[in-house]
C-alpha positions in Angstrom: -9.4 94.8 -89.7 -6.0 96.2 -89.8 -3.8 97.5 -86.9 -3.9 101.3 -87.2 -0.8 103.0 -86.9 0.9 106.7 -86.3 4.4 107.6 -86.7 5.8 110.8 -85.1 9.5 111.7 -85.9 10.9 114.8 -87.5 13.1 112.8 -89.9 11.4 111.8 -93.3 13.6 109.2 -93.6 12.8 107.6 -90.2 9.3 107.8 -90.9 9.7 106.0 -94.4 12.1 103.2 -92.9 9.1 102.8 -89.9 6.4 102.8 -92.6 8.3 99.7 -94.3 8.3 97.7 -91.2 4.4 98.4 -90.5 3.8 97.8 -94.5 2.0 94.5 -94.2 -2.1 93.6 -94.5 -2.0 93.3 -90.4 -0.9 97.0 -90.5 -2.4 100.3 -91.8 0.0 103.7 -91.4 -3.3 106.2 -91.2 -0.9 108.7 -90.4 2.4 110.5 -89.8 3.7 113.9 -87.9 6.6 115.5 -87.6 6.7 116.9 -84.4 5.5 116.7 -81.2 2.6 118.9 -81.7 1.8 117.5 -84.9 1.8 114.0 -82.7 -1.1 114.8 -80.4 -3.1 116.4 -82.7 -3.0 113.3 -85.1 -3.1 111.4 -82.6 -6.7 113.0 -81.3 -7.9 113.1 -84.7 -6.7 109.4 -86.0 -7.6 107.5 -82.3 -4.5 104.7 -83.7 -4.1 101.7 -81.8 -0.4 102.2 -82.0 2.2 104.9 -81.9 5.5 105.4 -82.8 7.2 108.2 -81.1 11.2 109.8 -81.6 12.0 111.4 -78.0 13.5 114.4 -79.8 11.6 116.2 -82.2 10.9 120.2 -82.4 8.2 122.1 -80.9 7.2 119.5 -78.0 9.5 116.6 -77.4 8.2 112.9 -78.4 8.6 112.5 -73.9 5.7 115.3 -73.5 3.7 114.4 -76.2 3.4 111.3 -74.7 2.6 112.5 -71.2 -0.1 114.8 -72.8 -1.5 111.7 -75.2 -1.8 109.6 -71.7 -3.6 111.8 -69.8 -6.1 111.8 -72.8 -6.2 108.7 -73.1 -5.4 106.3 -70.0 -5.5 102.7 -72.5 
């Protein structure tokens, strides 16, 4: 079963050049976000096993959607 994986930046171009490194058969990119809000609200929905985060994005920076993803989810 592959790796699920989020990717949280603002840049599309960022997000592509993550996507590459995660594009393997270990790997799946189930989804990406744009901003911090975007982040935790994928990141409730997709439950990935990892996530990629920029610190600064728009609406929430990547540092408080972190925070707010922990207290979520403490693993």
């Amino acid at each position: 079963m592959p790796i699920k994986v989020l990717i949280a930046d603002d840049a599309l171009f960022m997000r592509n050049m993550i996507k590459d490194v995660f594009s393997g058969e270990d790997f799946e990119v189930v989804g990406e976000a744009a901003n911090g809000v975007e982040a935790v609200e994928k990141y409730k929905e997709l439950s990935p096993d990892i996530t990629t985060m920029d610190i600064v994005m728009p609406q929430k920076s990547g540092i408080e959607a972190v925070r707010e993803i922990v207290k979520m989810d403490k693993e």
